[in-house]
Each structure stands twice: as structure tokens, then as C-alpha cells.
C-alpha positions in Angstrom: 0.0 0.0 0.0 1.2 3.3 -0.7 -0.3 7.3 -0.4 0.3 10.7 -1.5 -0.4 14.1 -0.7 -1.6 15.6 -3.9 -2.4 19.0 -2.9 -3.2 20.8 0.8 -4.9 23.5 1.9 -4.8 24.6 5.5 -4.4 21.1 7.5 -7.0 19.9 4.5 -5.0 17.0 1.9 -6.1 15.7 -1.0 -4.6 12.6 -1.7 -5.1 9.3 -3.4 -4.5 5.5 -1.2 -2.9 3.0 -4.0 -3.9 -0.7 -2.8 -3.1 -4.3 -4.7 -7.1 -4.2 -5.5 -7.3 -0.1 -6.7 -6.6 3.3 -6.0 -9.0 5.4 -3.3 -9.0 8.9 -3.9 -9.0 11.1 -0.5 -11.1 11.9 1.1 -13.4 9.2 0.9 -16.4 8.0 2.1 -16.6 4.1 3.0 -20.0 1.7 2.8 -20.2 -0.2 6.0 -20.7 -3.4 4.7 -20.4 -4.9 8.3 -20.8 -8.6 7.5 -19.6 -8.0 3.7 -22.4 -6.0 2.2 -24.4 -2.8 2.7 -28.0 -4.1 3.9 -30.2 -4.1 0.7 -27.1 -3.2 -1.3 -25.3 -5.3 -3.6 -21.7 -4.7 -4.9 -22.9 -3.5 -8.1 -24.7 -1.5 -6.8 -21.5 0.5 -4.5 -20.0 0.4 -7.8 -22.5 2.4 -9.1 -22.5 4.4 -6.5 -19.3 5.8 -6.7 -17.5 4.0 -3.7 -13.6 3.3 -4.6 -13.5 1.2 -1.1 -15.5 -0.5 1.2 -15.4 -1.3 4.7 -16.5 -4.8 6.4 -16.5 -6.0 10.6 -14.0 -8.7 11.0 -15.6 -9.7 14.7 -19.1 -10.6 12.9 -17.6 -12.5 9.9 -15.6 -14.2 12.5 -18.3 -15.3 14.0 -20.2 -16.2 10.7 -19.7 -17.7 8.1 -16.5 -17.7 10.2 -12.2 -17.1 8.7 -11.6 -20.8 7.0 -15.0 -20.6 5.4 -13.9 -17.0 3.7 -10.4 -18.0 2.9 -11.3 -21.3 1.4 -13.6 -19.6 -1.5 -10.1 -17.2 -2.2 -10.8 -14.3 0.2 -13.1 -11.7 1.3 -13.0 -9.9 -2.1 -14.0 -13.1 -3.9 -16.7 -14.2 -1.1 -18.6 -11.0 -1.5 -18.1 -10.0 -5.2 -16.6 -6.5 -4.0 -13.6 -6.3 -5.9 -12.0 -2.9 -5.0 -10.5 -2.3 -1.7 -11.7 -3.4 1.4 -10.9 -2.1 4.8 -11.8 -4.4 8.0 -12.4 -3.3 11.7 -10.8 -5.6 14.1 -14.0 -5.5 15.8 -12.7 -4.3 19.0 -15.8 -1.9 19.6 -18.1 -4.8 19.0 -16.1 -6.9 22.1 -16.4 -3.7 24.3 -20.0 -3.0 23.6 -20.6 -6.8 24.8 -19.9 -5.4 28.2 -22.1 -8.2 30.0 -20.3 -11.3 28.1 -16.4 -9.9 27.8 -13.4 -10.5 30.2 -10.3 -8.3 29.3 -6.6 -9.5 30.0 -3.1 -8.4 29.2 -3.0 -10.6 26.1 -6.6 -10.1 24.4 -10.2 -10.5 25.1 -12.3 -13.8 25.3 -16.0 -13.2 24.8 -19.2 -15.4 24.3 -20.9 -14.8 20.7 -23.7 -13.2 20.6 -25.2 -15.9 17.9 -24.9 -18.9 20.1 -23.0 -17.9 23.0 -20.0 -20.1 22.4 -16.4 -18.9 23.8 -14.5 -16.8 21.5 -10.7 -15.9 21.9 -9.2 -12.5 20.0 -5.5 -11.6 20.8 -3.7 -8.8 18.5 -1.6 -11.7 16.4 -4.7 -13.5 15.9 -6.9 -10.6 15.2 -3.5 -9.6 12.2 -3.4 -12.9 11.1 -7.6 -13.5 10.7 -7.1 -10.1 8.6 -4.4 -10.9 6.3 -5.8 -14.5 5.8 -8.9 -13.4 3.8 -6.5 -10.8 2.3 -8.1 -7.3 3.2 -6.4 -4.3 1.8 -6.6 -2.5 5.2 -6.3 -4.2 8.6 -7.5 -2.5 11.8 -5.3 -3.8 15.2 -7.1 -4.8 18.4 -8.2 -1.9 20.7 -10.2 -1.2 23.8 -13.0 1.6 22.8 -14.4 2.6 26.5 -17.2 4.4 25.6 -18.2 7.6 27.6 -18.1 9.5 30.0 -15.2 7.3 31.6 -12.9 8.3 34.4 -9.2 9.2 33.3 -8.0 6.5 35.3 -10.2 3.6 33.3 -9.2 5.9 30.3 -5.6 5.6 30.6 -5.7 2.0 31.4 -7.5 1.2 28.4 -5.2 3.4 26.4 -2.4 1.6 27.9 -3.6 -2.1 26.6 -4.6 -0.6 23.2 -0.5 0.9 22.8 0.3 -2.8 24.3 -1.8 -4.8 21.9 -0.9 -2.1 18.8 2.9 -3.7 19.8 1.6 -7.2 19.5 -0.3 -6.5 16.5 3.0 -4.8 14.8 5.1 -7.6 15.2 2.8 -10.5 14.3 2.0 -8.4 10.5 3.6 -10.5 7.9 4.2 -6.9 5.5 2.9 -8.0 2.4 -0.6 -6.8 0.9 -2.6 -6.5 4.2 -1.5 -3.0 5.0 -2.0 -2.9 9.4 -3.3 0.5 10.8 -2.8 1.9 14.5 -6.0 2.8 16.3 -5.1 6.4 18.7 -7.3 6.1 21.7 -7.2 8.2 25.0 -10.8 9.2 25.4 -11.5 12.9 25.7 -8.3 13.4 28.0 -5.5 16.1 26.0 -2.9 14.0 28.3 -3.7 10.4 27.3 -4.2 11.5 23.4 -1.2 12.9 23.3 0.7 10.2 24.7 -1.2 7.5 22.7 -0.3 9.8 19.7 3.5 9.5 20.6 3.6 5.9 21.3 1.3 5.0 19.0 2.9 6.7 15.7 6.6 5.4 17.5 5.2 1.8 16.2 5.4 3.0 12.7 2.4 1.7 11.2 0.9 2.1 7.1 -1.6 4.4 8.4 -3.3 5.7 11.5 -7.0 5.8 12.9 -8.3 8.0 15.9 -10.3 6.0 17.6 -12.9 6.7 20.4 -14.8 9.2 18.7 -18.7 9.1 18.6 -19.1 7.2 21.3 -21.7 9.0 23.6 -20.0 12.5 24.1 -21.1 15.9 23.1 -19.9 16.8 19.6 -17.7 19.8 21.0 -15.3 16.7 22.6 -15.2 15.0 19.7 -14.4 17.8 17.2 -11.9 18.9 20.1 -10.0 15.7 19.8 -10.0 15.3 16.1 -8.3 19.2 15.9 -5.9 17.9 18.5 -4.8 14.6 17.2 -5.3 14.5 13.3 -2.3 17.4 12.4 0.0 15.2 14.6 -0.4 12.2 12.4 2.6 11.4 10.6 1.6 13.6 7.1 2.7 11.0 4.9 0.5 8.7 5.9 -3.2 8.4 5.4 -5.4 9.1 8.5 -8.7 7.5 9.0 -11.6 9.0 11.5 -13.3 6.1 13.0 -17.4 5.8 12.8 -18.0 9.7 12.1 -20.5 10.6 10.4 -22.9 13.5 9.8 -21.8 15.4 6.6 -21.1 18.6 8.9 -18.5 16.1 10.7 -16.9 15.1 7.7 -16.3 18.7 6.4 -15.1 19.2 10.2 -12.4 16.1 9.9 -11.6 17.1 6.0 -10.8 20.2 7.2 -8.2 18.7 10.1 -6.5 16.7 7.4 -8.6 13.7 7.6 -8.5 11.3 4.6 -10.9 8.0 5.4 -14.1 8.1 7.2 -17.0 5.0 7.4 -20.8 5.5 9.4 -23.6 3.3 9.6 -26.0 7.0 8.9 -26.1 6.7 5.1 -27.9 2.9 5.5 -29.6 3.3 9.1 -31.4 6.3 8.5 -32.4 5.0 5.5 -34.2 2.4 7.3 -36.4 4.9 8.8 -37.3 7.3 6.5 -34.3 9.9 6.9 -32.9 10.9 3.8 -29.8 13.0 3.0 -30.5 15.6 0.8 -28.7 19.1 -0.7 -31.0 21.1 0.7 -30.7 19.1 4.3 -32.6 15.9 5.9 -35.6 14.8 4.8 -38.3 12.6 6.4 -40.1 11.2 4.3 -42.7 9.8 6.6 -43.9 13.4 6.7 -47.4 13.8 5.1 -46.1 16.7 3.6 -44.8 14.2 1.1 -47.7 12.3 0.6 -48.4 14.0 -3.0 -45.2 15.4 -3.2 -44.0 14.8 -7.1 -40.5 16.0 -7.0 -37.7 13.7 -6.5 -35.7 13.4 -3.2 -33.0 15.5 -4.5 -33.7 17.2 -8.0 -29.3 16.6 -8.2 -29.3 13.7 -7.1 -28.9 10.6 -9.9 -29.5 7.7 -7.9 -31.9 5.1 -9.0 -34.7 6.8 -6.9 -34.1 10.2 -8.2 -34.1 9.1 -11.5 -37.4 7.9 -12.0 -39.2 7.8 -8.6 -41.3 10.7 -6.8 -41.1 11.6 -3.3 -44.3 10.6 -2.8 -43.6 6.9 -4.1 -40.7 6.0 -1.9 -42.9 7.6 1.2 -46.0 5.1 0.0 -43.1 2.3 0.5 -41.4 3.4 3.5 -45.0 3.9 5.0 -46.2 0.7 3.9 -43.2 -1.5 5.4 -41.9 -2.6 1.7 -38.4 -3.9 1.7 -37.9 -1.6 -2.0 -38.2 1.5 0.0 -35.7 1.1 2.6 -33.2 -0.3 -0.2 -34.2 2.8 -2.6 -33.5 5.3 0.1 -30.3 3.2 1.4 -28.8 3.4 -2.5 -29.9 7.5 -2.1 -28.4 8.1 0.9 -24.9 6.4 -0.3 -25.2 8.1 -3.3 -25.1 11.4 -1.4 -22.5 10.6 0.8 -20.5 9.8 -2.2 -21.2 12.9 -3.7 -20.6 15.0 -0.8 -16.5 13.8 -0.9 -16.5 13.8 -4.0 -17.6 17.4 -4.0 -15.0 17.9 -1.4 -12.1 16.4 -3.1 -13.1 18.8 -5.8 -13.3 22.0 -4.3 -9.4 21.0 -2.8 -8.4 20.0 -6.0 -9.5 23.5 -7.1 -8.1 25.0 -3.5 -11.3 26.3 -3.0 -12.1 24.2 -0.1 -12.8 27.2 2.6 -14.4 28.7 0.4 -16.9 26.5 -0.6 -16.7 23.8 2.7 -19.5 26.6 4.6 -22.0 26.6 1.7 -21.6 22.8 1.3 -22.1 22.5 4.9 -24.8 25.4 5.8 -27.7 22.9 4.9 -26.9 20.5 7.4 -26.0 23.0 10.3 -29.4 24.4 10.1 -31.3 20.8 10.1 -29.3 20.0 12.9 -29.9 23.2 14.5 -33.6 22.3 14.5 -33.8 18.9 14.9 -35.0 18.1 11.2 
């Protein structure tokens, strides 16, 4: 794996991620395909879309179909049909959500599944070498995520066994395709991020990740950390913001010299009727919509734009069909993949503070009043 800086402006980089399955321009936007597709969504589908690289949960394929079931049909890539790049998550949040049915030690984390409850064993090496058997592009290591508010002390403890396992992880990676990526925790604490930023980029990993972010705080913490930690990144190497998220965040992270990003909105909001839009969000479920003739997003050329009326995909999304929630999942995608790519663009032209409050302003307003 290799990446280049084509062009900054401020902290902001446009850049481009060469893997052995394609390029990624940057900033990008990536699908969470948590068990190996977008729900609704198949590959073609992300092709069409515009995404250059997916991302897919390593903790739930684990679990099912399970790793020798994946590497004996060639490899993620080939199980899935996805054939650009494809980052994993080690999964690590996943573990630490399971709160109830987890026990932590030194040397990894032993769980119970949450499919059948039998006893499941991740260490860093085996985390690494589950990764680079079903031949990811991108592997995340093994971290504690302690959601919050947490004390300092429970903080710095878990920051500790991330640096720890980030160690483990580094010398089990065999170098070849599977690039390995550091995950920078320390909570909301200036002290521990910085010293998980020093220790952490002292490993020397392909890339970076700040981890910990969008889990529970107010959004003031999380900006806060991302303006701390992202400029000390190493600049040569590409920088990935972990589960974040609203297209006001990603302008936020762009803007701090953040170059990969992956959230669950574009799909879950789908789900229920919350659609992403150039003019803001829109709820479809509103019986403002209920003749409405226009598309969702007059800009927009997703297969609902194209040929569908507002009013349609509300009568679906109403009505509990399983076409709606898909039409306004491949919308919502579509629109998250046009917002980066807008933003790459207005870099490119080194416009990017120039035009970054316009493409914004939309969304700050709907936030603003809760639409």
C-alpha cells in the first residue's frame, strides 16, 4: 500500500490510497458493509454508486460464516463480489459494547458470541493474522474503545492495553498486501491522546485511525479531539476517522487533514425514512410528502431520483416494503459519495474554505432544529 499528498490546503489534503485491489481517492467516504455488504445493497450496486472502497467487521464474519470458510472460496474480495478495496475493523468496539459477556486481560479479550453464546478468543496476532488470511487491503489492530463519560484512570488503562496490543499486532503483521493500521485512543483526556499519539505513531504503522470518537459524548469533545490529534499524524500517511458521520463532521475532519471516514447513517437512516438531501434531511414519513411529485433530491442521480417521486418512496417506507428502505439506502450512499467527492473537488480547485460553509450550511441548520 502506498499514499500521496496531492495537494493541501490549510491542514485539509487531498490525496489518493494505492492498494493491490485499486486506487481510493482522498477523502473518501466508505460503505459499511459490516458482514460484507451494505444491507439491501449489492456490490454493483456500491460500484455504481461511486464508492472506490468498502469497509467490512471482521468480529461478525468471524463469527459467521467464520475465517476458514472465507479464505477457502479465495478471500473476502472473492466471497462478496466486492472487488476494490476493502478495509476491516478488528472489531474491538463490538467486544467492548458486549460489556455483560467480555473478560479483558493483558494478552486479548475472550468473549461469548452473541449468535450462540459459544467462547471466543481475540489476541492482537490472531486478530492480524484472521485479517491478512482473507486478504483485506486495510487491517485495523485490536483496541479497547471505552465508551463515555469514563474516568481518566479507566481511560488511561485502556489506552495503555490498546499501545500494548498495537505492539503485538505490529510484530505478528507479515508486511505483504494487508497494509496494518494503528488505532489512537485516550478518550477525551488532552494527556492520554497525546501520549497515545506519541507511542502510538513510535510503532510505525501504514496508516493511523483516531479511535474513540462518537461514542456518547457531546460533539464539542469529539471535534476537540480530532483538531488535536489529526495534524500530529505522521503527514505522509493516510489518517482514518473512526465511525463519524454527519456530513457537517466530515467537512469538520476534511478540514483537520482527515483522509478516510465510514458511518452506519447513510444505511440506518435510510431504514427509517431519513434521507440526505442538498437542501438538508428529509423525512419522508412526513405527510407533507404524501403528493409530493418531486424527487428526493432534484441533483441527485440515484436510481430513486431518476425515476421515482417523493411521494412513491414515502407510500413504500409507510407501507413496510423492503424496495423503499433499499431505494433510500442506494440515495443516501449516493449522497454521501457525492458530498467527498464534492469535497475532493473543491481541494483539487483549493477552494475548499471557500466553498466547505455553503456545502455544509444545509446541514447545520437541520441539525440546528432537529430536522
Amino acid at each position: 500500500m502506498s499514499f500521496r499528498v496531492l495537494h493541501t490546503e490549510g491542514e485539509a489534503r487531498l490525496g489518493v490510497l494505492s492498494t493491490a485491489h485499486g486506487e481510493v481517492p482522498t477523502p473518501a467516504f466508505m460503505p459499511v458493509g459490516t458482514r460484507g455488504a451494505v444491507k439491501g445493497v449489492g456490490p454493483w450496486d456500491l460500484e455504481t454508486a461511486g464508492a472506490s472502497i468498502m469497509l467490512a467487521n471482521l468480529y461478525h464474519l468471524a463469527l459467521r460464516p467464520g475465517i476458514e470458510v472465507i479464505e477457502g472460496v479465495g478471500g473476502l474480495h472473492s466471497f462478496c463480489g466486492w472487488p476494490g478495496p476493502i478495509l476491516t475493523d478488528s472489531g474491538g468496539y463490538q467486544v467492548f459494547s458486549l460489556s455483560d459477556q467480555r473478560s479483558v486481560d493483558r494478552d486479548g479479550v475472550s468473549f461469548r458470541s452473541h449468535l450462540d453464546g459459544t467462547l471466543v478468543r481475540l489476541t492482537p496476532a490472531a486478530v492480524v493474522d484472521m485479517q491478512e488470511r482473507i486478504g483485506v487491503d486495510v487491517a485495523m489492530v485490536l483496541d479497547e474503545c471505552p465508551p463515555w463519560p469514563v474516568s481518566e484512570e479507566e481511560a488511561a488503562a485502556a489506552l495503555q492495553r490498546t499501545v500494548d496490543w498495537a505492539r503485538l499486532a505490529r510484530e505478528s503483521w507479515r508486511g505483504g498486501a494487508t497494509a496494518l493500521f494503528g488505532i489512537v485512543q485516550g478518550s477525551f483526556y488532552p494527556r492520554l491522546r497525546e501520549r497515545a499519539l506519541e507511542q502510538t505513531v513510535a510503532l510505525d504503522f501504514a496508516g493511523y485511525a483516531l479511535g474513540g470518537i462518537s461514542v456518547g459524548e457531546q460533539k464539542s469533545l469529539g471535534r476537540a479531539t480530532v483538531e488535536l490529534s489529526a495534524p500530529q499524524l505522521p503527514p505522509d500517511k493516510p489518517r482514518y476517522l473512526m465511525g463519524v458521520g454527519t456530513p457537517t463532521d466530515l467537512v469538520h475532519g476534511v478540514r483537520w487533514g482527515i483522509d478516510l471516514f465510514d458511518c452506519v447513517m447513510p444505511a440506518r437512516h435510510a431504514r427509517h425514512g431519513v434521507l440526505f438531501t442538498r437542501e438538508g434531511l428529509l423525512r419522508i414519513k412526513n405527510s407533507a410528502f404524501r403528493t409530493d411529485e418531486r424527487p428526493i433530491d432534484g441533483r441527485c442521480s440515484c436510481p430513486a431520483c431518476r425515476r421515482l417521486s417523493r411521494a412513491f418512496v414515502r407510500h413504500l417506507i409507510c407501507s413496510g416494503e423492503i424496495t423503499g428502505q433499499v431505494l433510500a439506502t442506494l440515495h443516501n450512499l449516493r449522497f454521501y459519495l457525492d458530498f467527498v467527492a464534492d469535497l475532493r473537488q473543491a481541494l483539487a480547485s483549493g477552494s475548499f474554505e471557500d466553498s466547505a460553509a455553503d456545502i455544509a450550511r444545509h446541514y447545520v441548520e437541520a441539525e440546528a432544529r432537529g430536522s
